[in-house]
Backbone as JSON Lines, residues from 0, in Angstrom:
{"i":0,"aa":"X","n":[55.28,28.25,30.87],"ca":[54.99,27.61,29.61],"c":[53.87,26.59,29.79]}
{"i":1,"aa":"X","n":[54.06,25.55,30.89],"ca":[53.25,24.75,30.91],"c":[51.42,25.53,31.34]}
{"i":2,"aa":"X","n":[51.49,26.57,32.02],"ca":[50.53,27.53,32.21],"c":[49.86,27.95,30.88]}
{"i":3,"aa":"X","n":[50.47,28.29,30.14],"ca":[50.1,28.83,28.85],"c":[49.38,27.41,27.81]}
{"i":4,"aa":"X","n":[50.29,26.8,27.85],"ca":[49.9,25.36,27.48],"c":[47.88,24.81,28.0]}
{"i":5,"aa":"X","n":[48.11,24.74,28.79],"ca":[46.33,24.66,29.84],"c":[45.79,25.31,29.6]}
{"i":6,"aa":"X","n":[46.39,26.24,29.89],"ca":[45.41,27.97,29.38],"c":[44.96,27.67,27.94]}
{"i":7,"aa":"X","n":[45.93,27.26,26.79],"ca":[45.48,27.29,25.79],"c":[44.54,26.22,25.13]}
{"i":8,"aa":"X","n":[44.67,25.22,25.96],"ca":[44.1,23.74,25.83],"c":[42.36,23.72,26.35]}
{"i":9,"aa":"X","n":[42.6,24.43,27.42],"ca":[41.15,24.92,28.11],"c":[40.09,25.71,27.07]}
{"i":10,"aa":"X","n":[40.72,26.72,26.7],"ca":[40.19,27.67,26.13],"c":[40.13,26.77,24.59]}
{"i":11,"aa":"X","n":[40.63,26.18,24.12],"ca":[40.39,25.07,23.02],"c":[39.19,24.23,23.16]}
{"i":12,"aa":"X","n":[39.26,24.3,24.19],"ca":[38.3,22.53,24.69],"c":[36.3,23.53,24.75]}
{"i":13,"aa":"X","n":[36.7,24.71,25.5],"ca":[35.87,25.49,25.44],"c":[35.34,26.22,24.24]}
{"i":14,"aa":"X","n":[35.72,25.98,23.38],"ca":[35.65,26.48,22.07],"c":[34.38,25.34,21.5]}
{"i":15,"aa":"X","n":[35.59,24.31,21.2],"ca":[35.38,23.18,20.68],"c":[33.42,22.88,21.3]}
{"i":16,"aa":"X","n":[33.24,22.69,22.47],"ca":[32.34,22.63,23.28],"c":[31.25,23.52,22.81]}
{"i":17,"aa":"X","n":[31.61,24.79,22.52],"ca":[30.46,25.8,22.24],"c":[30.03,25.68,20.37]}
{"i":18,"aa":"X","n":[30.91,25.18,19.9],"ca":[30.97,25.04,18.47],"c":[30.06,23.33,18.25]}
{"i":19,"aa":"X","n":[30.53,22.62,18.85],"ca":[29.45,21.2,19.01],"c":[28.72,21.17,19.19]}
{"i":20,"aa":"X","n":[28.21,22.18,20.33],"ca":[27.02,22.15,20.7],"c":[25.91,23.09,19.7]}
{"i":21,"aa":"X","n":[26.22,24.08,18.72],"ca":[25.79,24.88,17.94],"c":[25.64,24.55,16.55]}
{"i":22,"aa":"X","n":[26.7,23.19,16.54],"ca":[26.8,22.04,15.32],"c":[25.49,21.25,15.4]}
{"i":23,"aa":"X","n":[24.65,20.93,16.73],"ca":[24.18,19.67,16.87],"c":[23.11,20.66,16.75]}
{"i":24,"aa":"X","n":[22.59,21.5,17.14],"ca":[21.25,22.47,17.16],"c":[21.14,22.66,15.75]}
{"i":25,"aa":"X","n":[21.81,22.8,14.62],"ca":[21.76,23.17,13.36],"c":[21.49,21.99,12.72]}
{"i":26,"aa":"X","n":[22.52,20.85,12.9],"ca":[22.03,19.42,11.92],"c":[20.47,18.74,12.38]}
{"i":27,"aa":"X","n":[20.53,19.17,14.12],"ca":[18.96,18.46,14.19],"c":[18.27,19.36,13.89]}
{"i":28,"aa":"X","n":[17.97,20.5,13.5],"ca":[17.57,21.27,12.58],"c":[16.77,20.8,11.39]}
{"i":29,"aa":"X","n":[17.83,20.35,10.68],"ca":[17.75,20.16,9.17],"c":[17.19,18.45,9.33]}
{"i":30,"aa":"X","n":[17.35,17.6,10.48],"ca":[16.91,16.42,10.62],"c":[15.16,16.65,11.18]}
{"i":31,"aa":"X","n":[14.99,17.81,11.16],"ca":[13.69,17.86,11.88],"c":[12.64,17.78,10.98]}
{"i":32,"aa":"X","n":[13.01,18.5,9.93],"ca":[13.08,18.74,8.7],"c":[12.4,17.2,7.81]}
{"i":33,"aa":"X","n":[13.22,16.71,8.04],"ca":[13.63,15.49,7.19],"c":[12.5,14.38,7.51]}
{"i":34,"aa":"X","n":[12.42,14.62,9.25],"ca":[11.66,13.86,10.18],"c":[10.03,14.05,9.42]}
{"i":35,"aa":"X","n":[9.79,15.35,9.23],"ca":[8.58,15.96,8.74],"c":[7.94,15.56,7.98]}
{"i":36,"aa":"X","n":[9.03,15.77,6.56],"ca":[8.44,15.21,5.43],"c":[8.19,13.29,5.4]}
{"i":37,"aa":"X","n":[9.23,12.61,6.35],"ca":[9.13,11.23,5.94],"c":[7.56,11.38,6.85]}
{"i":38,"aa":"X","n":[7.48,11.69,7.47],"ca":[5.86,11.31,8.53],"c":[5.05,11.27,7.34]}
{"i":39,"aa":"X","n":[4.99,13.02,7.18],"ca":[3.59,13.62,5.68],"c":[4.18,12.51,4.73]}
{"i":40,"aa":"X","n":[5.18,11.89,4.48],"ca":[4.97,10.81,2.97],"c":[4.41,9.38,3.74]}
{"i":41,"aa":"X","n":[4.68,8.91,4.99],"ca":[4.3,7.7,5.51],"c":[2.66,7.8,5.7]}
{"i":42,"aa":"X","n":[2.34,8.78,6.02],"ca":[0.6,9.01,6.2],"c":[-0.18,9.28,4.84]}
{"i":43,"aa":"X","n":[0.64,9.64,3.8],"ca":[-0.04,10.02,2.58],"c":[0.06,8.21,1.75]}
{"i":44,"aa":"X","n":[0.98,7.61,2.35],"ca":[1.18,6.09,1.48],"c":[0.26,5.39,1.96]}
{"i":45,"aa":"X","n":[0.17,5.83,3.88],"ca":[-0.95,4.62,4.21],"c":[-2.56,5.14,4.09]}
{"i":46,"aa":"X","n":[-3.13,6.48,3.55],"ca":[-4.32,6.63,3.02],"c":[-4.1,5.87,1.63]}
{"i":47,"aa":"X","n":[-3.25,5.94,1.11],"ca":[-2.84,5.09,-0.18],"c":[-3.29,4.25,-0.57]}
{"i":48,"aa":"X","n":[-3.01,3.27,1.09],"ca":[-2.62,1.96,1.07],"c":[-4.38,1.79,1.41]}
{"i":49,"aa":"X","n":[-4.58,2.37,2.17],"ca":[-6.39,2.37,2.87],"c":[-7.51,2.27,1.51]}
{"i":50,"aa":"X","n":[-7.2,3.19,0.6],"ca":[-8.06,3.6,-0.43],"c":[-7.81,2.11,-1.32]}
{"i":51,"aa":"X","n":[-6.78,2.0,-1.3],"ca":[-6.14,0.72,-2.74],"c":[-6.89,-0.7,-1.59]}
{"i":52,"aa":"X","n":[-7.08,-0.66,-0.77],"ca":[-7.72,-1.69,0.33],"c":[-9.52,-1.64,0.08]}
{"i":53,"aa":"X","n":[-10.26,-0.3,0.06],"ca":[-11.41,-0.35,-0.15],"c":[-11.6,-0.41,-1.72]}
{"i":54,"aa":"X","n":[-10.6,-0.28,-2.08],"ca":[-11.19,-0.73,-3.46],"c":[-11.05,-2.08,-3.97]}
{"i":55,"aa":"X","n":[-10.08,-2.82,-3.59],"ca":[-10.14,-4.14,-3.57],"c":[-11.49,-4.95,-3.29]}
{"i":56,"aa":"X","n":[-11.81,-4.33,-2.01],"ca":[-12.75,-5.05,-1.43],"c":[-14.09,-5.16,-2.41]}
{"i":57,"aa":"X","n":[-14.15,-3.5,-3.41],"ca":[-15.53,-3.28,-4.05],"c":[-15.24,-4.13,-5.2]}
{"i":58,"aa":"X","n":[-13.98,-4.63,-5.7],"ca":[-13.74,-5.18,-6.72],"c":[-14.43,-6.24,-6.71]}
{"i":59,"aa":"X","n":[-14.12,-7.25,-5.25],"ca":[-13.95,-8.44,-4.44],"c":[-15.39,-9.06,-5.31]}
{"i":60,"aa":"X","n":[-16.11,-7.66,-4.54],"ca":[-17.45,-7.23,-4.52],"c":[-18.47,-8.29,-5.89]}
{"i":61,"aa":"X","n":[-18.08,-7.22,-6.73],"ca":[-18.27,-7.29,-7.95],"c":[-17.97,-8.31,-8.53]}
{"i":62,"aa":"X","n":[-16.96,-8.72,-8.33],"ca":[-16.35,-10.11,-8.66],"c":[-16.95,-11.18,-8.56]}
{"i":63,"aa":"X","n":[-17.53,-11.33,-7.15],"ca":[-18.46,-12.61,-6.23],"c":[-19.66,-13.04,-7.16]}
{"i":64,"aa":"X","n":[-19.94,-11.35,-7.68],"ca":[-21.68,-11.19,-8.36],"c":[-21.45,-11.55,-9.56]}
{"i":65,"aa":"X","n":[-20.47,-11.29,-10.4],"ca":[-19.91,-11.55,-11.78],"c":[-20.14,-13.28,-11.71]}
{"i":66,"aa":"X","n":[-19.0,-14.03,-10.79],"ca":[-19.13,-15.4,-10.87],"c":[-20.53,-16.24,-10.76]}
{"i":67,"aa":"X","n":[-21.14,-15.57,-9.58],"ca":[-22.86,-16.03,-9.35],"c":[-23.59,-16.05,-10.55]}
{"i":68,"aa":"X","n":[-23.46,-14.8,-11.31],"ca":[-24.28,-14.24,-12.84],"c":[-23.93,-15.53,-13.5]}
{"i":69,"aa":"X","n":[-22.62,-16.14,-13.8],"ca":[-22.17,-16.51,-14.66],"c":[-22.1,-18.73,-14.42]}
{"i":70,"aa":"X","n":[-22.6,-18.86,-13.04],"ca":[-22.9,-19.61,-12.51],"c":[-24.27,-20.26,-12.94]}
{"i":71,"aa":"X","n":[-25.33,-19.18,-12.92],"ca":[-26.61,-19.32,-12.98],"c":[-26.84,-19.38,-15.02]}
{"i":72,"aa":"X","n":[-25.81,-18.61,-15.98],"ca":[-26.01,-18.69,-16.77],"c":[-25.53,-19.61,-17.54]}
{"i":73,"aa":"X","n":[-24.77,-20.39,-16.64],"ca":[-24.06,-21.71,-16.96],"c":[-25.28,-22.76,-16.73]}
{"i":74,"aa":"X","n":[-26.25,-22.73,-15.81],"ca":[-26.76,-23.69,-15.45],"c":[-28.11,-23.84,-16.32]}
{"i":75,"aa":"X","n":[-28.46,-22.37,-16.7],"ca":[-29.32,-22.44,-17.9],"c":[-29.48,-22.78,-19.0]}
{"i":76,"aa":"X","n":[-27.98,-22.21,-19.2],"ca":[-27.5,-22.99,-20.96],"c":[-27.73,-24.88,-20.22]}
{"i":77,"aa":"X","n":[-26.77,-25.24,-19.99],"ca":[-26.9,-26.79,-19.1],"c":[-28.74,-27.29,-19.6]}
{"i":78,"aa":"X","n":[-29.61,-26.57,-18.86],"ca":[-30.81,-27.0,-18.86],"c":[-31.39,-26.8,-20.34]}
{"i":79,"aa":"X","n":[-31.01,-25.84,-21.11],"ca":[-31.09,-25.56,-22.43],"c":[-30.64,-26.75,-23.21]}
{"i":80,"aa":"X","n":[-29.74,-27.0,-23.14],"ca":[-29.1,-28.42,-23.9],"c":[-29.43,-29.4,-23.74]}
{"i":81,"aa":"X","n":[-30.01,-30.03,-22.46],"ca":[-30.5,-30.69,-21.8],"c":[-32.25,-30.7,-22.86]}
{"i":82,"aa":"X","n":[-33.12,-29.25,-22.74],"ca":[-34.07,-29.78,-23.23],"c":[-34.15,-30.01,-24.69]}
{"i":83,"aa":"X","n":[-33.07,-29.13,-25.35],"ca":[-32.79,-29.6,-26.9],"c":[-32.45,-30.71,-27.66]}
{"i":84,"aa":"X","n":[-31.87,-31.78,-26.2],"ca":[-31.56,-32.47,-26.75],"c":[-33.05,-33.64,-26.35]}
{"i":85,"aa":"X","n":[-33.7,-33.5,-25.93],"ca":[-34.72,-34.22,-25.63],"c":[-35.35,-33.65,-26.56]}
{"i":86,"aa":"X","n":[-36.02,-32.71,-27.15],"ca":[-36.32,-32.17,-28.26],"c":[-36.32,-32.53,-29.3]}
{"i":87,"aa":"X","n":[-34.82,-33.23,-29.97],"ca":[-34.24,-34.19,-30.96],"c":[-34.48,-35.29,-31.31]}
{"i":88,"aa":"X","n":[-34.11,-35.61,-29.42],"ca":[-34.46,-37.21,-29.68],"c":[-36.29,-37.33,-30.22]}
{"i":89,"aa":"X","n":[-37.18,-36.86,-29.7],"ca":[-38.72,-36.92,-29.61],"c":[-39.07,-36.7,-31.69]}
{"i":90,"aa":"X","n":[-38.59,-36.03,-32.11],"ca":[-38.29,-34.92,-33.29],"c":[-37.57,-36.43,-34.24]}
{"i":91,"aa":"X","n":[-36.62,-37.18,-33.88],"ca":[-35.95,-38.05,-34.61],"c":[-36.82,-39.7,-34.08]}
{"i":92,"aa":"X","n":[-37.48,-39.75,-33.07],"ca":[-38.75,-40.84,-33.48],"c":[-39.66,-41.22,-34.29]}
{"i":93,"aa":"X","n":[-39.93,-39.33,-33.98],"ca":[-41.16,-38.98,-35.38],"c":[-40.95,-39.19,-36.63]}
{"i":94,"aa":"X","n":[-39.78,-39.21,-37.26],"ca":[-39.12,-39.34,-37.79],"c":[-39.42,-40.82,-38.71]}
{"i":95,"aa":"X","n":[-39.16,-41.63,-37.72],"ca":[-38.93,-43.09,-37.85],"c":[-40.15,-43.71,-38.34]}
């Protein structure tokens, strides 16, 4: 009995063993899988991320030149007012 017992426990254990091991070949399988697509989505986010980076920069760009434009057209009006109002005053002597 106790023979039969081992015998049957062995041949269990050997089972078990060939079935785990045919378990783990199949799930990393399907994890290989899985592995694949997260890579192709991590490399497609960081051209993503690359492209959304050079475009910032052209924004940046544009931006710098926008403020300069708007710098210089500030300083004109400034000088504009500046001579209008000397303009006035000369204009309101004559005046007098």
């Amino acid at each position: 009995m106790n023979r039969a017992i081992v015998g049957v426990a062995v041949v269990a254990l050997v089972v078990g063993a060939l079935l785990g091991y045919l378990g783990s070949g199949l799930w990393s399988g399907s994890r290989q899988g899985e592995l694949k697509d997260a890579l192709d989505k991590s490399a497609r986010l960081e051209r993503q991320a690359n492209d959304l980076r050079a475009e910032n920069d052209r924004i940046a760009g544009e931006l710098k030149g926008e403020q300069a434009r708007a710098q210089t057209i500030a300083a004109d009006l400034q000088r504009e007012k500046e001579t209008n109002m000397r303009l006035s005053a000369l204009v309101g002597q004559g005046k007098k």
